[in-house]
C-alpha positions in Angstrom: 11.3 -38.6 -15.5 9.1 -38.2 -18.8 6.4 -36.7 -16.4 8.6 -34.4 -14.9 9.9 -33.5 -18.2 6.2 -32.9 -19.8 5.4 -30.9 -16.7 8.8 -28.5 -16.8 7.5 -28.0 -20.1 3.9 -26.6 -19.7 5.3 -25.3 -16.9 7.2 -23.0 -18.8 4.5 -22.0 -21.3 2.2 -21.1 -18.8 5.1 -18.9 -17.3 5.4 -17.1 -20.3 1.4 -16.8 -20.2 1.8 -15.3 -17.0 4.4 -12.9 -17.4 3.0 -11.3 -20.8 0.1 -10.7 -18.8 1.6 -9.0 -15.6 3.6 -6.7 -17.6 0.8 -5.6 -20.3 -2.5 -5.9 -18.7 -3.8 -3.2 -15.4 -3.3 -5.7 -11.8 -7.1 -5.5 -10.4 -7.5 -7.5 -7.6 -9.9 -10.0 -9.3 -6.5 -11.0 -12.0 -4.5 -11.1 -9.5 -6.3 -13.8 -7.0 -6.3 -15.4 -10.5 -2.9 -15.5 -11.1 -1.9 -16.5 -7.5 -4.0 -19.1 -7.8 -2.4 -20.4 -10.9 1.1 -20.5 -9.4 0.0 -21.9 -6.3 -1.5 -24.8 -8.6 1.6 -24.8 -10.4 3.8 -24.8 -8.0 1.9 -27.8 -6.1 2.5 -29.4 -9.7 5.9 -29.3 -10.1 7.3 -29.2 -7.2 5.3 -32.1 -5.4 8.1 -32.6 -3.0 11.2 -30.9 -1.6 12.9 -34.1 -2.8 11.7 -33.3 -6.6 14.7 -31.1 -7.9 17.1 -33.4 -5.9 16.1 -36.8 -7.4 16.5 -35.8 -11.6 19.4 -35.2 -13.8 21.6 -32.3 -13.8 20.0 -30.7 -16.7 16.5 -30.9 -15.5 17.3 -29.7 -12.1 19.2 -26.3 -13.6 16.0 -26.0 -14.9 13.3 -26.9 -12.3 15.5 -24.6 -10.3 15.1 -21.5 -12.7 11.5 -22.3 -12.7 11.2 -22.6 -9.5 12.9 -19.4 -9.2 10.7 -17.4 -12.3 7.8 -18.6 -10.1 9.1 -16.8 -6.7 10.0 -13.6 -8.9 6.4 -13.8 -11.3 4.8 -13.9 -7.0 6.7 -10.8 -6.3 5.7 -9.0 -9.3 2.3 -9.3 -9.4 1.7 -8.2 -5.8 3.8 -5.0 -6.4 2.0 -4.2 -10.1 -1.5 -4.9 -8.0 -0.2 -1.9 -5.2 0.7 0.1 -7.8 -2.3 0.0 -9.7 -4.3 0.5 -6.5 -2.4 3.9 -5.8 -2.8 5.0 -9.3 -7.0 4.4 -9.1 -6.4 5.7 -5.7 -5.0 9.0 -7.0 -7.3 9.0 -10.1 -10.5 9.0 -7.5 -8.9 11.9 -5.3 -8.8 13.7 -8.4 -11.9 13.2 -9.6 -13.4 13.6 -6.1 -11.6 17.2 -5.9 -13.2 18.2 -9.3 -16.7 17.5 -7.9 -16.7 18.7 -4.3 -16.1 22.2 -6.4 -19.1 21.5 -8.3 -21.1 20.2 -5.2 -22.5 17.4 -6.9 -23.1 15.3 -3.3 -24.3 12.0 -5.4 -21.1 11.8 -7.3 -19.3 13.2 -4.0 -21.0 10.3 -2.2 -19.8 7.5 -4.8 -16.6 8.3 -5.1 -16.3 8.3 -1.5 -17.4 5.3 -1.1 -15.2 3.8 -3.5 -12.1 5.6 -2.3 -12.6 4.7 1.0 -12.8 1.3 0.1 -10.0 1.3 -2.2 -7.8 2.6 0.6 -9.0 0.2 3.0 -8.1 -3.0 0.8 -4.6 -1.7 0.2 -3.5 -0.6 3.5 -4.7 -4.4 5.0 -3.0 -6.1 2.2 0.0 -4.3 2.2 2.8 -2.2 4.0 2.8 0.9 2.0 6.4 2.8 2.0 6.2 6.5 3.2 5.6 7.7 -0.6 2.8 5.6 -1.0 1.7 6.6 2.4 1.7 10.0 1.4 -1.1 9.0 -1.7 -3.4 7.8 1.1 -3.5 10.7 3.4 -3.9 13.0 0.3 -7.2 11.2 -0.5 -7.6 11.0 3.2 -8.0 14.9 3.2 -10.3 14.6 0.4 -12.4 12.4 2.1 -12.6 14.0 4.8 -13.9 17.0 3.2 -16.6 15.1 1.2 -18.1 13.7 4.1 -18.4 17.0 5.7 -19.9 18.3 2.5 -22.6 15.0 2.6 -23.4 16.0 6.0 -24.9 19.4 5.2 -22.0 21.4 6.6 -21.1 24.2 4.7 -17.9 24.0 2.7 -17.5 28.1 3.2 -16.8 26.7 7.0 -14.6 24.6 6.8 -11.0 24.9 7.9 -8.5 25.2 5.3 -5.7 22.0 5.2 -3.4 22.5 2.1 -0.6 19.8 2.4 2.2 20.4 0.0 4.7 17.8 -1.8 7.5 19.4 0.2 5.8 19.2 3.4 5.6 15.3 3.0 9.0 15.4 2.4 10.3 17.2 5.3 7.8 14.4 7.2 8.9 11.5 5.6 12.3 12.7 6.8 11.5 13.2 10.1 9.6 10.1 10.4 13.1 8.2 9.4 14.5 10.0 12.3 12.3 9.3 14.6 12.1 5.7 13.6 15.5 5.5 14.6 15.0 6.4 18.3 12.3 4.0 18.3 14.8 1.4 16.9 17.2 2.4 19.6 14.2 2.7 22.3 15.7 5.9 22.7 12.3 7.9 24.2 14.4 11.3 25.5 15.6 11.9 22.0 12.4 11.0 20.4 10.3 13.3 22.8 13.2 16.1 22.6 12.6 16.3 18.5 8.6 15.7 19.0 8.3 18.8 21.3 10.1 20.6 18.5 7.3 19.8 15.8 4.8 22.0 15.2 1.3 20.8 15.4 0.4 21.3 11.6 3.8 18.3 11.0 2.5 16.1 14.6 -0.3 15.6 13.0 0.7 15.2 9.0 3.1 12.1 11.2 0.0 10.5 12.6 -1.7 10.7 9.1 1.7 8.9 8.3 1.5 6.5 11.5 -2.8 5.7 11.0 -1.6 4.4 7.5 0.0 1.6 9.3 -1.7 0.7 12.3 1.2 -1.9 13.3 3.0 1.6 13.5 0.6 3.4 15.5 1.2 0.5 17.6 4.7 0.4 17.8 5.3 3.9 18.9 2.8 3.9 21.4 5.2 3.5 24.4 6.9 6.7 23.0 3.4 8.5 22.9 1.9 7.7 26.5 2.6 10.9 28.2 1.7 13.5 24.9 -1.7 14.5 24.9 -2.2 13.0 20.8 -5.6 13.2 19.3 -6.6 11.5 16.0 -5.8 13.5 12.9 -7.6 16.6 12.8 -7.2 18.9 9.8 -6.7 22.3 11.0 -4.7 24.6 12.2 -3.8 26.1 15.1 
């Protein structure tokens, strides 16, 4: 019981520790595997058993239980302050990458690139991005896009203007809840019937939105078979 007691204890510094440090320091990936790592350990520590919490006294297992329970929250938190932080250095990059494809500096152009594309990849395999979020990765999507154009020698004077405005991800993000519905509902007439009605400039904003997720792209293939669908191409027709 003294062990128990002794580890509750630590247990409850180091959750402290823990805490201070999600909500003050930037999530990178490296602190994060960290900190994972260190609940994992600490969960293995305290909770040895599922019979731990049942075989102590009241007052030790009202609190085992809140740890136990600080632990599962602490988890949650530090996986959404690492996504967050990845779509802020993700929209930091498509920034900067904007501000030197107008100066046509291609070694910075390439670099940033690089790391964007990277950056994105990371996220989107390690997590299900909402439609907002989605909407930060087709951004520097288009960015990217452009830049390796740019690296390949093709001239920028050439290529096609693709301007996406906030409140045409809106009006896709609502249309995507729509048709998400009809997908629920395996409901392919009224899913075609509001496709056909989509211009091509917001068919292929959604598969920016869909290629985010390719569980997604997946998914709504049965409702795609018979529609000529190309990867996203950014131009207009």
């Amino acid at each position: 019981m003294n062990e128990i007691n002794s580890a509750s204890t630590d247990a409850y510094h180091l959750l402290f520790c823990i805490k201070n440090i999600v909500n003050t320091q930037p999530m990178t990936w490296e602190l994060h595997d960290a900190l994972i790592d260190q609940l994992n350990i600490l969960q293995k520590k305290i909770f040895p058993s599922d019979t731990t919490i049942t075989n102590t006294n009241v007052f030790v297992k009202n609190f085992l239980q809140e740890v136990r329970q600080e632990i599962i929250s602490l988890y949650g938190k530090i996986e959404h302050s690492l996504c967050k932080h990845e779509l802020t250095l993700i929209k930091t990059e498509t920034d900067f990458l904007k501000k030197n494809l107008q100066q046509n500096d291609l070694l910075q152009i390439a670099l940033i690139t690089k790391s964007l594309k990277d950056h994105i990849d990371r996220l989107c395999h390690s997590f299900t991005l909402t439609l907002k979020e989605r909407r930060v990765i087709i951004l520097a999507n288009i960015e990217i896009t452009h830049a390796i154009k740019i690296i390949q020698k093709e001239s920028p004077s050439l290529l096609p203007s693709f301007v996406v405005e906030k409140e045409q991800c809106e009006e896709v993000e609502m249309l995507l809840e729509e048709l998400s519905e009809y997908l629920e509902y395996f409901n392919k007439k009224e899913f075609k019937l509001l496709w056909n009605r989509l211009s091509f400039s917001q068919k292929n904003l959604i598969i920016a939105y869909l290629n985010v997720s390719k569980e997604l792209t997946e998914d709504l293939g049965y409702f795609f078979q018979d529609e000529e669908i190309d990867d996203l191409s950014f131009t207009h027709h």
